[in-house]
C-alpha positions in Angstrom: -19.8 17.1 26.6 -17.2 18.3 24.5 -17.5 21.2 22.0 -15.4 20.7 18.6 -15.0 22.7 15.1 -14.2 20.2 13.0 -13.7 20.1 8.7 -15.3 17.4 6.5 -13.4 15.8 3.6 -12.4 13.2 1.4 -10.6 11.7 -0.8 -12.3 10.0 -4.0 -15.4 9.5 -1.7 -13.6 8.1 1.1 -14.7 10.7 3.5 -13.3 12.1 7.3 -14.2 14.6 10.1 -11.1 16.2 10.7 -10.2 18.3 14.1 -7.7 19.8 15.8 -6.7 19.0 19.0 -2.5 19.7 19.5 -2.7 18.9 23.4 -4.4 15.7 23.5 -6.9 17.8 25.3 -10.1 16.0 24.0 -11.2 12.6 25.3 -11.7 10.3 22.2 -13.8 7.7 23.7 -15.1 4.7 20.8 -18.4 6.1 21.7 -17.5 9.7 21.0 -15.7 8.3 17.8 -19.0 6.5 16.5 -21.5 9.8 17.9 -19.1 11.8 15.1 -19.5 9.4 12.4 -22.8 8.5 12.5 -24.2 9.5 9.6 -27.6 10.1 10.7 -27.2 11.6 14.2 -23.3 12.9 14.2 -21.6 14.7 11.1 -21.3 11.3 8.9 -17.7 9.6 8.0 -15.8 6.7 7.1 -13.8 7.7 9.8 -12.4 10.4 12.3 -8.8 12.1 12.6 -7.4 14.4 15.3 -4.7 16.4 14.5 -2.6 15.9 17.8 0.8 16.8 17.6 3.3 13.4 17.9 5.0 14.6 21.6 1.7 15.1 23.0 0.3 11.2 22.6 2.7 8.1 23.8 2.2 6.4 20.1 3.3 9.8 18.7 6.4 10.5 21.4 8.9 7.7 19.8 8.1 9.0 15.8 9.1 12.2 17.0 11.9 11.6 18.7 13.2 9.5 15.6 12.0 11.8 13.3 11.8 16.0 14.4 10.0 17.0 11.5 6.9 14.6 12.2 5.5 17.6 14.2 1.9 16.3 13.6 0.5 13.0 14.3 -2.8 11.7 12.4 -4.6 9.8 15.5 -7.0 8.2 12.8 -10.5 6.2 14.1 -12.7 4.3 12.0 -16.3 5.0 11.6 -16.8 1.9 14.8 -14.1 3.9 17.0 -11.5 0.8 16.4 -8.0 2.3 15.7 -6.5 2.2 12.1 -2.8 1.7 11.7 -3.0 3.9 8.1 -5.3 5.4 5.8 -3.7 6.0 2.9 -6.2 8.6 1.6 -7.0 10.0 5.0 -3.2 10.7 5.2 -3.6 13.1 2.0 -6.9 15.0 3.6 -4.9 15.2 6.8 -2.2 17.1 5.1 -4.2 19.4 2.9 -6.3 20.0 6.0 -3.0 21.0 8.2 -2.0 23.4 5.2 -5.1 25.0 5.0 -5.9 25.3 8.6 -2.6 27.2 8.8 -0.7 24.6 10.8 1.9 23.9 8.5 3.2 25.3 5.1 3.7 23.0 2.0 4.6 24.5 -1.2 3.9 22.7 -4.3 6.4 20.2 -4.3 7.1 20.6 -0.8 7.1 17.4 1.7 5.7 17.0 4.7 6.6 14.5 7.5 3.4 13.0 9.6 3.1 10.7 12.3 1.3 7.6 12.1 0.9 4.3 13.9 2.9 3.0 10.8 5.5 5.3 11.1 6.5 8.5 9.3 4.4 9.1 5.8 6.7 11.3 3.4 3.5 13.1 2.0 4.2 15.9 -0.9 1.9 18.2 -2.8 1.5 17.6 -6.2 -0.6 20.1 -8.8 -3.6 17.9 -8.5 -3.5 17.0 -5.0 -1.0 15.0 -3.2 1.0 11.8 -3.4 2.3 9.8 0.1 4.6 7.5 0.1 3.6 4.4 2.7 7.2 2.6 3.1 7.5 -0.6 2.7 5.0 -3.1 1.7 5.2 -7.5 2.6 3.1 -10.3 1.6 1.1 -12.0 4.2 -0.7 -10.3 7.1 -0.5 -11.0 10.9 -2.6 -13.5 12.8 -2.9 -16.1 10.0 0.0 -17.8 9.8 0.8 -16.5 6.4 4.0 -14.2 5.7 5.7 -14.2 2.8 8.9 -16.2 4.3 9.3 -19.3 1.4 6.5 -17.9 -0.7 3.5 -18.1 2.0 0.5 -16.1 1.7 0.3 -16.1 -1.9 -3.4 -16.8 -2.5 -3.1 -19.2 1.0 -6.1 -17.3 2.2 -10.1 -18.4 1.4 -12.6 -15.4 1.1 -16.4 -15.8 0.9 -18.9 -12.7 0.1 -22.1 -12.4 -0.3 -23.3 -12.8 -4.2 -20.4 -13.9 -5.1 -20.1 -18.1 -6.1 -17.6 -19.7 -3.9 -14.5 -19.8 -2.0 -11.9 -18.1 -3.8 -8.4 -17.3 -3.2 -7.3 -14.0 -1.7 -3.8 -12.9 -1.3 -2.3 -11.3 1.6 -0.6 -7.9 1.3 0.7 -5.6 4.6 0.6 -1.6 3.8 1.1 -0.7 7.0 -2.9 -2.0 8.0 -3.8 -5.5 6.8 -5.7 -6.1 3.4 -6.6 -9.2 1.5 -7.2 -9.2 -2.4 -9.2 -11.2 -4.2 -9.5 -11.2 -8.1 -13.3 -11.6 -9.9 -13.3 -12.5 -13.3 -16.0 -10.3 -15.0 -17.9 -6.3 -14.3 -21.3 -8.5 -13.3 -19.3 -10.4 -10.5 -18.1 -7.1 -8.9 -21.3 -4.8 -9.5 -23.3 -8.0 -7.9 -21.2 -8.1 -4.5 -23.6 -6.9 -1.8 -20.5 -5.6 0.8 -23.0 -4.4 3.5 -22.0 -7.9 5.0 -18.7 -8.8 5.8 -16.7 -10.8 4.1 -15.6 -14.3 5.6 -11.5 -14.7 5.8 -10.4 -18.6 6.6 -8.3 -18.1 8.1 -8.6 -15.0 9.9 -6.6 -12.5 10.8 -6.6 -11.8 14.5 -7.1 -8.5 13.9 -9.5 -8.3 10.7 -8.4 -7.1 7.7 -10.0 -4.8 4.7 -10.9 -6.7 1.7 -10.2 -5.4 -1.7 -12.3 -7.5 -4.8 -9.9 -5.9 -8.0 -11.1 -6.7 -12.2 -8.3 -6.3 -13.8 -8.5 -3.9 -17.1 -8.8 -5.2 -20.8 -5.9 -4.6 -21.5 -4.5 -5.4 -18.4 -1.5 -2.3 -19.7 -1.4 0.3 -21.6 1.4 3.0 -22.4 3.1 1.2 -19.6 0.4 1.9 -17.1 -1.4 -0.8 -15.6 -5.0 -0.5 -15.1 -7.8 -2.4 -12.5 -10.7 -1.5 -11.1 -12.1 -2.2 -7.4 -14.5 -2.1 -4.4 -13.6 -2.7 -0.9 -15.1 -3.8 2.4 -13.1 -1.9 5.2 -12.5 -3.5 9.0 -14.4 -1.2 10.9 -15.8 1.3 8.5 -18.0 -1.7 6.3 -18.1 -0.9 1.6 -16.3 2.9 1.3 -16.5 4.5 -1.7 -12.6 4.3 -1.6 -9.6 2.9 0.3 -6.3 4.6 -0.6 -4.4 1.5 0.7 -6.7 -1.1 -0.6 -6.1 0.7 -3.8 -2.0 0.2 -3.2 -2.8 -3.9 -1.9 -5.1 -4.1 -5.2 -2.3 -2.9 -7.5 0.3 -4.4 -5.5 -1.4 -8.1 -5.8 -2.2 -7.7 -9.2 1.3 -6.8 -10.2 2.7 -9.6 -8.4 -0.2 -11.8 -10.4 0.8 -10.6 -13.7 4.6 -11.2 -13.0 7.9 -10.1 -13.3 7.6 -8.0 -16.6 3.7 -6.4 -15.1 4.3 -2.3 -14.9 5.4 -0.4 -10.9 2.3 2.8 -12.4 -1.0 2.0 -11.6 -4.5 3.7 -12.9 -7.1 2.2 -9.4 -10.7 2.7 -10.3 -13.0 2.9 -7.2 -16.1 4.1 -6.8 -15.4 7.6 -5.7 -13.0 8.1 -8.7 -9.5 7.3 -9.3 -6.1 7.0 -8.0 -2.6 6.1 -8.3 -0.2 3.7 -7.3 3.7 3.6 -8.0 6.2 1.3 -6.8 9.6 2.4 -6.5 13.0 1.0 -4.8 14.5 3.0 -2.0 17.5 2.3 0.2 15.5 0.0 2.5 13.5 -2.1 -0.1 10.5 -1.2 -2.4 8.2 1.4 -1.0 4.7 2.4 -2.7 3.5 5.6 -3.2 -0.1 6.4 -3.6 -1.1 10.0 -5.1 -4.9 11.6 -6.0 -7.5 14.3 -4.8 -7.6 15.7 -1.1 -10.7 17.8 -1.0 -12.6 19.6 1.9 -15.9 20.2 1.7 -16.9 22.2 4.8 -16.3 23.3 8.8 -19.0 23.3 11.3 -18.8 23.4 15.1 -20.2 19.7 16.7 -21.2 18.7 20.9 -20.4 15.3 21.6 
């Protein structure tokens, strides 16, 4: 058994236990993963991250060593105790938990580097919480077939859900961690979904994907912001109340949808609230930034 203080919190609903542990001391076994996030015997959460800094972990040694200022690493777990490759708001509640546990300083405007399994996340703190820019972004997603080499994985992939009439088409979109976005036509179609069963990919990734259903907004732009709303089945977690890079996929398919002249500012309604998506070009291709709230709620001490 293993004795940890831990801090709950979320962004937009999208919630995390959160813990130190700059050693790699503590053995996070799946079971120990699912024990924590269980919300009726463990603390409850969409997922868990350990604060383990990136020399301490082999995933975290090469970041590091590339990058020097990627002291920390986010080992994030979903809610199953599968590993996640991002979590674009877990990313933001990992860095206001490092600034508030005293582990780092970040002024506002300030930017910190963190490890990840995608690679370095540029996060910075913003007056109303704090924006992260996740890289690069690609059509497609691994294990299908689909990449975006000669235009394949545009709408290539067939999604069925529960309540919802049909096949339809879902488009492929790598943040980082694999996501597939499918468009619904009216408010009834995505209030009806019933996301406590998984949605069916043909074909499938090899390594499962989250699934972002996205309405876009009447008007689709306005003041030169776009606007869609969405909910989201995540691999490993099941519906959250938000995804931070389902929101980027949703705004990033959409865009590509509306074409050339749609808008790189994105308002993302979810469930738990809103957030925000900007496309930008950097000296290695478009990267996406995603920026809202980073809250904790509380600390407790937990035996698992």
């Amino acid at each position: 058994m293993t004795d940890l203080h831990f801090t709950k919190g979320h962004g937009t609903g999208n919630d995390f236990v959160l813990f130190a542990d700059p050693d790699a001391a503590v053995d996070l076994s799946p079971e120990r993963i699912r024990a924590i996030a269980d919300r009726r015997f463990g603390v409850g959460a969409d997922g868990v991250i350990r604060a383990v800094r990136s020399d301490a972990i082999a995933v975290g040694a090469p970041i590091v060593a590339e990058d020097p200022d990627a002291v920390w690493f986010m080992d994030y777990h979903n809610a199953d105790g599968s590993v996640a490759e991002m979590c674009g708001n877990g990313v933001r509640v990992f860095a206001r938990y490092l600034t508030e546990a005293g582990l780092v300083e970040l002024a506002p405007g300030g930017t910190l580097s963190i490890g990840t399994r995608k690679g370095v996340v540029d996060v910075q703190r913003t007056t109303n919480g704090f924006s992260a820019d996740l890289g690069r972004w690609a059509l497609g997603i691994a294990g299908t077939g689909l990449d975006s080499t000669d235009g394949v994985g545009d709408d290539d992939l067939a999604v069925r859900a529960k309540n919802l009439e049909g096949a339809r088409p879902g488009l492929g979109i790598d943040v980082g961690n694999p996501h597939v976005v499918v468009a619904v036509a009216t408010d009834d179609e995505l209030a009806g979904l019933d996301l406590t069963f998984v949605p069916v990919l043909d074909p499938a990734p090899a390594s499962g994907a989250n699934v972002e259903f996205v309405l876009p907004g009447d008007p689709l732009v306005q003041d030169g912001v776009g606007s869609i709303t969405m909910r989201v089945h995540e691999r490993g977690s099941g519906e959250t109340l938000s995804c931070g890079t389902g929101a980027v996929a949703a705004a990033l398919a959409v865009r590509h949808w509306a074409g050339p002249k749609a808008p790189n500012t994105w308002r993302v309604g979810v469930p738990g609230g809103v957030l925000t998506v900007r496309m930008f070009p950097a000296e290695d291709g478009e990267h996406v930034a995603l920026a809202g709230p980073a809250d904790l709620v509380f600390s407790g001490d937990l035996t698992v």
